[in-house]
N, C-alpha and C positions, 0 to 999 in steps of 0.2 A: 773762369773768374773774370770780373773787369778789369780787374787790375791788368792779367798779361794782355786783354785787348786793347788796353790804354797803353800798355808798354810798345805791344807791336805797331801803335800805329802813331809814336813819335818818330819824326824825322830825326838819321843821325848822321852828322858829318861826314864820316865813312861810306852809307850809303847816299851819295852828291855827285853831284857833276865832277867826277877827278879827272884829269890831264890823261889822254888816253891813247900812250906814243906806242905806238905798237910797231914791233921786230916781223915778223913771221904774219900773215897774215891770219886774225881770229886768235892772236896769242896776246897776253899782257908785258909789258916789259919787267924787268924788274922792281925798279921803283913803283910801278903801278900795283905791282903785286903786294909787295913790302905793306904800300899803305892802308890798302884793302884787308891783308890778314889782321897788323895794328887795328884799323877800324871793330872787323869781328870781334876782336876778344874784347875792347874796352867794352861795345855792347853786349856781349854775357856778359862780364863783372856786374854791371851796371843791372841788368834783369835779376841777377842771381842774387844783389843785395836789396833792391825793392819786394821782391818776393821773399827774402827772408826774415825782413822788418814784421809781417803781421804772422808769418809763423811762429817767430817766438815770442808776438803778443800773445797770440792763444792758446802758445804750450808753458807760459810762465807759471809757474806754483801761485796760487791766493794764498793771503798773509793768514798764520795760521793762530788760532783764536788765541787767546790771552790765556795760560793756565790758571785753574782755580787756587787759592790759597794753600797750601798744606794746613790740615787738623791738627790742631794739638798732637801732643805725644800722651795718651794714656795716664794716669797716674795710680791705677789699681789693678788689680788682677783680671786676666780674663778682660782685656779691653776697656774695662768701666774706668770710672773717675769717679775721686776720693774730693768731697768740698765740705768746706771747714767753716766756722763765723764764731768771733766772739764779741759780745753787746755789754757796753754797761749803760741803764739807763737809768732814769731819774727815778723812776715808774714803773713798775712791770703791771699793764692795765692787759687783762685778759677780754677780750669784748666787751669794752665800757669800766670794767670795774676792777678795782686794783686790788692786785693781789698782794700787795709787799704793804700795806698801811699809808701807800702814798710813798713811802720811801723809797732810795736807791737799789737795785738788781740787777746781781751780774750772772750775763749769761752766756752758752756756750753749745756748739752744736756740729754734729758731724754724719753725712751722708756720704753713702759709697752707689752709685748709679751703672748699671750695664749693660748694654743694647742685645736686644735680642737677632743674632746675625740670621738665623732663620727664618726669620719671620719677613716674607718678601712686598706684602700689599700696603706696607708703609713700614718708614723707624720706628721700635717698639722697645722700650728700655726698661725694665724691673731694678727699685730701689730700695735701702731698708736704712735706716739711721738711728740720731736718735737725737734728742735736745733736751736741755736743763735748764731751770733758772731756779735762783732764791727767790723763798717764798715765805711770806707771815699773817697768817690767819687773822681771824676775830669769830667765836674765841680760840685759843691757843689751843691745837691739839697737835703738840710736839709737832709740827711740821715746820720745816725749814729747808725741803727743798721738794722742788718738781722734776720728776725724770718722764719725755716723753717719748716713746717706742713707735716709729715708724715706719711699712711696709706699703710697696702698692705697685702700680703699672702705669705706663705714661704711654700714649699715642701721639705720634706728632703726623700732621698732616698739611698739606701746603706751604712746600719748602719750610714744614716746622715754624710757619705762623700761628697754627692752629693747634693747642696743645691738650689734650686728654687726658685728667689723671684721678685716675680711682686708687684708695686706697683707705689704709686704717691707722687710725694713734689710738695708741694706749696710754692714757694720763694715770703714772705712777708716784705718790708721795710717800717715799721712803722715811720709816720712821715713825709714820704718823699713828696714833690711835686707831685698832682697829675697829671700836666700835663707830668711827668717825666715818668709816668706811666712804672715802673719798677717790678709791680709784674708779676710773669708771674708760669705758671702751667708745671710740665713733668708730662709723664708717659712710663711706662721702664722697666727694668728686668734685672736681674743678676744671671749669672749659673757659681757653682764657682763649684770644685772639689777638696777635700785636700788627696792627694796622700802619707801623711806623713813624707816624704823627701823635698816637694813642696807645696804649693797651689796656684791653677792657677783659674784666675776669668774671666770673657766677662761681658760688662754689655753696655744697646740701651738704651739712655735715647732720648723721641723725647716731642718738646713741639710746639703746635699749632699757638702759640704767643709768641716767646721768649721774654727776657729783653730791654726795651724801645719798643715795638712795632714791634721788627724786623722779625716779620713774622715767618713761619716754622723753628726748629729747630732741628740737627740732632747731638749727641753724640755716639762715640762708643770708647768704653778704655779697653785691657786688660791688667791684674796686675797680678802678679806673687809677692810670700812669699814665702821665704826660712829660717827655723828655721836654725840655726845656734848652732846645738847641741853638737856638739863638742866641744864648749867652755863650760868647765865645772868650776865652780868657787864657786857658792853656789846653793841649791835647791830655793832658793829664788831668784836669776839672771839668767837672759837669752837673748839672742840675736837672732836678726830675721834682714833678709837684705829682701827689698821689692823695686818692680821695675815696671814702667809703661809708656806705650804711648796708647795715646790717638787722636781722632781730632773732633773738631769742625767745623760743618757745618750751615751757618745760612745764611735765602733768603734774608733780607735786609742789606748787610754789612755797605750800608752807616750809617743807623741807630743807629745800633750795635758799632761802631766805628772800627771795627775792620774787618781785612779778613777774612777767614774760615782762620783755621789754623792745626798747628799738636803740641802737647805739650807731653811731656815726663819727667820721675822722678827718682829718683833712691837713696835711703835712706836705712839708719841703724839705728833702733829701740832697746835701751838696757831697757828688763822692771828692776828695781834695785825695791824688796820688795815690791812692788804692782805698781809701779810709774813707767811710758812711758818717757824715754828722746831718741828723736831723732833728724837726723839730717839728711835733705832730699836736695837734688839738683836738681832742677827745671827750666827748661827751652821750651822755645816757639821759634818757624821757625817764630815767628812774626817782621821785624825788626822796631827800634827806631821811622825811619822816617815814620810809618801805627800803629803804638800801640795806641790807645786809641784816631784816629783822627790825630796822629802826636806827635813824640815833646818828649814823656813820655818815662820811662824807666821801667814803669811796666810791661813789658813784658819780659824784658830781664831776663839770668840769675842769678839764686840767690839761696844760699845755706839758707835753713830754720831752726831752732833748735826751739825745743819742746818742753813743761815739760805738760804730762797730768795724770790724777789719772782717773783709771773709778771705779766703785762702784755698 
């Protein structure tokens, strides 16, 4: 190493010119001796702690990485998680067109989600639910509420930026007339991606027998989220602006009461301490005189406001 060649070749006191009284001829005296061994050992000491300074640089431990967060703790069986939301809104607008007359709807909804631990070439979770809201026709056929039955599969891929979800709803109106025959089945998919500045969504919903009988049906909507980080106010507040078009495609429009159409949204969501109030603007290319058969004004423009809690 250089180092011991640089150490051997300082001059050290010890070895100098010392006073060299000598007894015996070729012998040292005492004192000469004395100083000479003194001399030796401070230069070990002195070798022994320069060479031991970059040994224990290079055997010192690297600082070891920051550990990850701990995960939630489960809240359902079998590792899944149980989430909750309840809405009351001003509006219940189904794509463009309200279903409550324009009036107030309160609604309610609960999903149980659980990761597939087998499944190794990404996180893969299977979920099943379901969701409600009140509802009021035109014309009236005993309906007053929607139950919606939901199952599917989610993929998540790139650190779960990228999210995959195939699945099916079953829209049930308990109650209603059966010749009204308003249930009806999709099945569909949604590829969202959150870029962290953005989240941008696509989603095919297609059903075999749309609402009242109206034959094939065809949905396609993308939706964009934008966190609104900038507004800083509390760790507990936050704002998000989210925006959407859509259109509906369906083969019986007489049926249906309505044309195929294109619907669009554009809302600002403030969560305040766990609690969702928004306020979304909603509008349909449907006009007055083809909305609902004729006549109706549920189609037209309408600003929505929000109070929901999820859990």
């Amino acid at each position: 190493m250089v180092l011991a060649t640089e150490i051997t070749s300082i001059p050290h006191p010890a070895f100098g010119h010392l006073p060299r009284k000598r007894g015996r001829e070729g012998d040292f005296n005492p004192e000469e001796r004395a100083n000479m061994t003194r001399g030796v050992l401070a230069a070990g000491c002195l070798a022994a702690m320069l060479l031991a300074v970059p040994a224990f640089a290079q055997t010192a431990p690297a600082s070891a990485p920051a550990p990850e967060p701990p995960k939630p703790d489960p809240t359902g069986p079998f590792g899944g998680n149980i989430t909750g939301i309840v809405t009351l809104t001003s509006d219940y607008r189904f794509r463009g067109i309200s279903q409550s007359k324009n009036d107030p709807a309160l609604q309610a909804g609960l999903t149980y989600e659980v990761p597939l631990s087998f499944v190794n070439f990404a996180p893969v979770s299977v979920y099943g639910g379901f969701w409600g809201s009140s509802v009021n026709f035109t014309p009236d056929v005993d309906e007053s509420v929607e139950i919606d039955m939901v199952a599917g599969v989610k993929f998540k891929f790139l650190q779960e930026k990228l999210v995959l979800d195939l699945g099916w709803i079953g829209y049930r109106y308990p109650g209603s007339q059966r010749g009204a025959h308003l249930h009806y089945d999709e099945f569909g998919g949604s590829l969202t991606y959150d870029f962290g500045f953005a989240s941008v969504a696509g989603q095919v919903r297609y059903s075999p027998n749309f609402f009242a009988r109206s034959g094939n049906a065809w949905y396609k909507q993308a939706l964009v989220t934008v966190p609104l980080s900038f507004i800083q106010i509390s760790d507990k507040v936050s704002f998000k602006m989210i925006g959407g078009l859509g259109h509906q495609s369906i083969q019986h429009n007489a049926r249906f009461a309505n044309p195929d159409y294109w619907e669009w949204q554009v809302g600002l969501v403030a969560t305040l301490y766990g609690v969702d109030l928004g306020v979304t603007y909603i509008d349909t290319n449907i006009s007055k005189s083809r909305c609902n058969g004729g006549g109706f004004n549920y189609c037209a423009p309408r600003a929505i406001f929000s109070i929901s809690k999820s859990f």
